[in-house]
Phi, psi and omega in degrees: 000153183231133157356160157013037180255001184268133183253130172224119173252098166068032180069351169253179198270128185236117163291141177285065185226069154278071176267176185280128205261001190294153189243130165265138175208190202267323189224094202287157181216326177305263251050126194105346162251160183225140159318099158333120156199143176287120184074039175236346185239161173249102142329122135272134152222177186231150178275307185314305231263118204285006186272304191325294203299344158291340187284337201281315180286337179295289188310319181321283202313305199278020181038042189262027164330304175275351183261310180271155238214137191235131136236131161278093156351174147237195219266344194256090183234169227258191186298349196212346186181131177306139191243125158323023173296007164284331204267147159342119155084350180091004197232147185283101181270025165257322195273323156104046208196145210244348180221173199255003164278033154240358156278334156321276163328311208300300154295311198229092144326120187056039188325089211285007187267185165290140134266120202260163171228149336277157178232154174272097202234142185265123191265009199274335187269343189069022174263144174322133141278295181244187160189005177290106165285321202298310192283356174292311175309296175343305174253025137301295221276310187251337176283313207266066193262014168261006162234040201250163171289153165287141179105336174312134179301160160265087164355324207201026161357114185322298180274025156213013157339278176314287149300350167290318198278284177343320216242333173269331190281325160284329174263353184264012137285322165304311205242308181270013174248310170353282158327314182253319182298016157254343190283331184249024169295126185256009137228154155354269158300351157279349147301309175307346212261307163292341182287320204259007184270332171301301177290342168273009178254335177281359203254298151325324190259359147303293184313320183261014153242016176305299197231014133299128138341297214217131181330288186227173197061202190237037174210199192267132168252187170297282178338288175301340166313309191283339188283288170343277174346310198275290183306315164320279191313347201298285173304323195274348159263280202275343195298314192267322200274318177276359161078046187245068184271000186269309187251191163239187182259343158280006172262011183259081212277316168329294182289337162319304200287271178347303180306302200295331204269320175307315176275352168252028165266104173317161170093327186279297184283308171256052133261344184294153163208090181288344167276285208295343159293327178270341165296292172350277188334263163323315203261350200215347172260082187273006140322310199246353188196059189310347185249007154064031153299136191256102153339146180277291217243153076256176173269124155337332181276354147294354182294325203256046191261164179304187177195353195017020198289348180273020173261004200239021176059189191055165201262133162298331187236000188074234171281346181280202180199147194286199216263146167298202242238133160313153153283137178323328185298321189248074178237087180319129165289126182335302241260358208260335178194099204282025161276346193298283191324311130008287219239021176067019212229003180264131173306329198192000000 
């Protein structure tokens, strides 16, 4: 989600994803693609924002941590653009720039869209490449596979293409689009329209994954990636602030058990930082939330209960094998999501 990217059409909430189309890919033939080099573009996200956290999570998993360069946001962004206030001085120190719209501008003067997470910069011009999240993960998984770690999943199978999109492509208006078009409904009835395509889309994606492991095939896709995201946030967000209020995602027991076996999968669990989610949120819709009071709880440390979902067979990684330790430098702070430590999975 982005600065001035929320749209109200006819009293409903409409995203905005006229993004910027350019592509980084293996062999550019175009105009509008840029080459794969290793150290040459910066990830920007923001860890609150669940578009950002699929891209964060896709690098963990294929292990491109040493070819693509991480600047984080912070979770509180100003009237117009995510701003670097975590970093020394406020400033992104590689791109050298205190917002991520000025990598935006750089490229484009007077850039009229959203500024978006996540995005891709070229660090050598310090201008945007991209902000198309669905095709970046994408050619995270398929462009850059000459930097991928060894052991790395394959994400986006060839020979399940066609159903990975098909099965992401159904839930994401209902459930990871859903979501806000129940929180920025400007009526009644366009809540209700979402409240209830939502759950019934939650309801469906229970049933098929009731004697499945993973949406599709037998190890974690792209798909579950998209999925996730949306599921993290459910209690600690959407359930109270966007008003998705009929269940929780621990009263859902399927999709509960489903979250949980996806959050003790590295790459997954320690990309969350559950404080910066809930600032974002909270701290940043005052539409919606005028006295910008952050909730204390759920407590987090339920991520980390059994799920027994490895009784239903397939591999998290298939033939790969998972990602190793975070580096300390990109390490959700212990205190930000006491499940890590649980799970062996906290630096501190």
């Amino acid at each position: 989600m982005a600065p001035a990217q929320q749209k109200y059409i006819e009293d409903s909430f409409q995203r905005d994803t006229q993004y910027i189309p350019d592509r980084v890919v293996a062999q550019p033939t175009r105009d509008g693609e840029w080459p794969v080099e290793a150290g040459r573009y910066r990830l920007v996200v923001a860890r609150a924002c669940p578009w950002a956290n699929r891209a964060l999570i896709d690098r963990r998993l294929l292990g491109l941590e040493d070819a693509i360069s991480l600047a984080v946001a912070g979770p509180v962004h100003d009237a117009d653009s995510w701003t670097f206030d975590l970093d020394p001085g406020e400033v992104d120190p590689v791109l050298g720039v205190p917002r991520l719209k000025d990598a935006y501008e750089k490229r484009f003067p007077g850039y009229p869209k959203g500024i978006t997470v996540p995005a891709l910069v070229d660090e050598r011009s310090g201008e945007v490449v991209t902000n198309d999240h669905p095709q970046l993960t994408l050619d995270l998984s398929t462009q850059w596979i000459a930097h991928h770690r060894d052991g790395a999943p394959d994400l986006f199978p060839e020979e399940h293409r066609e159903e990975i999109l098909e099965v992401a492509d159904s839930f994401y208006e209902d459930v990871n689009n859903g979501v806000y078009k129940c929180g920025f409904a400007g009526k009644q009835a366009s809540y209700e329209r979402a409240y209830d395509a939502l759950f019934s889309r939650l309801d469906a994606l229970s049933e098929r994954l009731e004697r499945r492991r993973y949406l599709v095939g037998d190890s974690i896709t792209e798909a579950d990636v998209r999925l996730f995201t949306t599921l993290a946030r459910f209690d600690a967000v959407y359930h109270g602030h966007f008003k998705c209020n009929r269940s929780k995602l621990t009263e859902m027991p399927v999709l509960w058990a489903y979250a949980r076996d996806l959050f003790q999968t590295p790459g997954f669990g320690d990309t969350q930082d559950f404080v910066q989610i809930k600032q974002h949120y909270y701290a940043t819709h005052l539409d919606i939330n005028p006295t910008g009071i952050v909730p204390k709880g759920p407590d987090e440390r339920v991520w980390a209960t059994p799920h027994h979902r490895e009784e239903l067979g397939g591999s998290p990684f298939g033939d790969g094998t998972p990602p190793g330790p975070v580096s300390e430098a990109e390490a959700v702070p212990a205190a930000h999501n006491r499940a890590l430590e649980l799970l062996g999975l906290s630096h501190r």
